[in-house]
C-alpha positions as a printed Julia matrix, in Angstrom:
177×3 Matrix{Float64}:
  6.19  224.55  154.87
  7.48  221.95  156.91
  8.85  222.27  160.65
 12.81  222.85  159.8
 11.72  225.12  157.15
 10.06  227.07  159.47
 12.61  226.89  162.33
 15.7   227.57  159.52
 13.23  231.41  158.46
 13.09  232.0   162.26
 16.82  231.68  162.33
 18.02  233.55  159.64
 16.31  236.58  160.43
 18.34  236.84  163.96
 21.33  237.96  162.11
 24.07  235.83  162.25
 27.7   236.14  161.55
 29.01  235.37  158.24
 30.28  231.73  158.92
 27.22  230.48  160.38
 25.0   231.75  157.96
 27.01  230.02  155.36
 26.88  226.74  157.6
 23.28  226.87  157.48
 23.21  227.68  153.94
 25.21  224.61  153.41
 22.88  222.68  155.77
 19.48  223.95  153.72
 20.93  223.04  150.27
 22.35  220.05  151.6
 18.99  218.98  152.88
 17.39  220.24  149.78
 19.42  218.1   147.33
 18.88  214.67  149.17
 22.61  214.45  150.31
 23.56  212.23  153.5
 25.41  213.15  155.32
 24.42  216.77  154.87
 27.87  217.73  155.72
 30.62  215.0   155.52
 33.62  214.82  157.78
 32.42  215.9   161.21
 31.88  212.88  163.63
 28.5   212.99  165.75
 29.51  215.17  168.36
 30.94  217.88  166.72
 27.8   217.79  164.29
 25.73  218.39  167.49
 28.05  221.23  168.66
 27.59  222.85  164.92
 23.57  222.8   164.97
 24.03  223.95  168.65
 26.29  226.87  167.52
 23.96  227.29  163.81
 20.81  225.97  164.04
 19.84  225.8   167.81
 16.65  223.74  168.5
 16.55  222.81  164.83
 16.9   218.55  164.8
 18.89  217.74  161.73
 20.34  213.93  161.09
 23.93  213.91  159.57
 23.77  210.56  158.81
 26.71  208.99  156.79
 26.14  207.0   154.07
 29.1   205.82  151.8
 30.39  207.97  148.79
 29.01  207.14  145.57
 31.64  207.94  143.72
 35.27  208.58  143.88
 35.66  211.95  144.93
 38.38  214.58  146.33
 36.75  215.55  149.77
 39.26  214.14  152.36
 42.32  216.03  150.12
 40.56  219.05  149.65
 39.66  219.16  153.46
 43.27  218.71  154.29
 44.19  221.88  151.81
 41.54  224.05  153.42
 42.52  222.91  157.19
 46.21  223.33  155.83
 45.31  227.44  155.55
 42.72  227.86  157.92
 43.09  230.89  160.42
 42.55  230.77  162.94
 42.32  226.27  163.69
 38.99  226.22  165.71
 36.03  224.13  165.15
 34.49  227.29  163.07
 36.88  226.41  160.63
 37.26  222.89  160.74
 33.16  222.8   159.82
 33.71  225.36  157.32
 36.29  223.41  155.88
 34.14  219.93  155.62
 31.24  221.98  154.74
 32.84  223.24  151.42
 34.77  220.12  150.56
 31.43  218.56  150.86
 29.56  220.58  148.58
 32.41  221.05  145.82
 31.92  217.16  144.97
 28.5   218.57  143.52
 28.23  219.82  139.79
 27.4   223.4   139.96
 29.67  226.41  140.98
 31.04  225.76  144.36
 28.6   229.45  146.06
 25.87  227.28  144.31
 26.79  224.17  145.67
 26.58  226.0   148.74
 23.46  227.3   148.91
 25.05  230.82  148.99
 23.05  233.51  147.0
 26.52  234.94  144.85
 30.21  234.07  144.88
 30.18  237.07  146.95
 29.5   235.23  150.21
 32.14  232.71  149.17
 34.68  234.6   148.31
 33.91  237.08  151.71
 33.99  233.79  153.49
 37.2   232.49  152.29
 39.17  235.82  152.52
 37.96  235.76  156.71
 38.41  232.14  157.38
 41.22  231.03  154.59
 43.03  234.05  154.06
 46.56  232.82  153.17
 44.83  230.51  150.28
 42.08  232.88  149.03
 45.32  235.44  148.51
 46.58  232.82  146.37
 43.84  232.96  143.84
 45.23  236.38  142.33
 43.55  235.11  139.14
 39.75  235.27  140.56
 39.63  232.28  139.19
 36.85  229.96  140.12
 37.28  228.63  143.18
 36.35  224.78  142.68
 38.97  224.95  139.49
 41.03  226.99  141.8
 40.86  224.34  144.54
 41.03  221.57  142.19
 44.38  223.24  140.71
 46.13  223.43  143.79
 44.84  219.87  144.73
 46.95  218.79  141.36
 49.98  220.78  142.42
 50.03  219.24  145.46
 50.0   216.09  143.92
 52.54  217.44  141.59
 50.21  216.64  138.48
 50.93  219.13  135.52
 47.7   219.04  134.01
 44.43  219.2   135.7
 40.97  218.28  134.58
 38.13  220.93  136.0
 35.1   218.48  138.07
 32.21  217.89  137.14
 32.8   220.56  133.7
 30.73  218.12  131.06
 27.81  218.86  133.29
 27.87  222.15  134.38
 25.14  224.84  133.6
 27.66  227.04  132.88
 29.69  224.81  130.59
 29.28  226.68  127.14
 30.19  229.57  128.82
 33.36  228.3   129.88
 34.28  226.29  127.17
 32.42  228.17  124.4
 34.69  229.77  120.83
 36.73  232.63  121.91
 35.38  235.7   120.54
């Protein structure tokens, strides 16, 4: 087990608050996949306040490194900031944190890290109240977000990400029964 491993174990078990163990969920998955930066849209310094707050004593490198691909983050970072309550930095890494990881091709809680959509969804209802109320549905939230991304964008029909490679796609998509 390597050194951050270790230090990430150590931290966990000090029982955090909701948010921040989400943040380093986010961070360990991120790290685990490969991805620079680890969490997009948070300049140097408030990356060093965030492993400060989440992973103190734990040296991470958020590196950026140019998209890939085109990709929603900046518009779904605005709709998440747009409904975040309370505006603090909390929310603002939240916010990049999950725009980050819905750009990836699994459910947005695994995207995350998280271990169910329970986490998410406890997350969003605390830190994006106004907007997880929206989803009266329970629809998935990276379709969700990606729906009200179109209708901001006033676009009446709205291709799912990522769907053609999604483990769950036969689910989804399978014959009505």
């Amino acid at each position: 087990m390597n050194a951050v491993a270790t230090d990430l174990i150590r931290l966990i078990d000090q029982s955090p608050s909701l948010e921040v163990l989400v943040l380093r969920c986010v961070l360990a998955e991120s790290q685990r996949a490969g991805e620079r930066p680890l969490i997009r849209g948070i300049g140097p310094a408030s990356f060093a306040l965030l492993r400060e707050t989440c992973l103190p004593g734990v040296e991470l490198d958020n590196a950026d490194q140019p998209a890939a691909r085109f990709d929603e983050f900046e518009e779904l970072f605005e709709l998440l900031l747009d409904y975040a309550a309370p505006l603090d930095p909390m929310s603002i890494w939240l916010a990049a944190a999950i725009a980050t990881a819905a750009q990836r091709d699994n459910h947005l809680w695994q995207d995350m890290g998280l271990p169910s959509r329970r986490e998410l969804n406890a997350l969003l209802r605390q830190r994006f109240p106004s907007l997880a109320a929206l989803n009266v549905g329970d629809m998935k939230w990276k379709k969700f977000f990606y729906r009200q991304l179109c209708e901001r964008a006033g676009v009446p029909i709205c291709k799912s990400p990522s769907c053609g490679v999604c483990v769950d796609h036969p689910v989804c998509f399978g014959p009505e029964v």
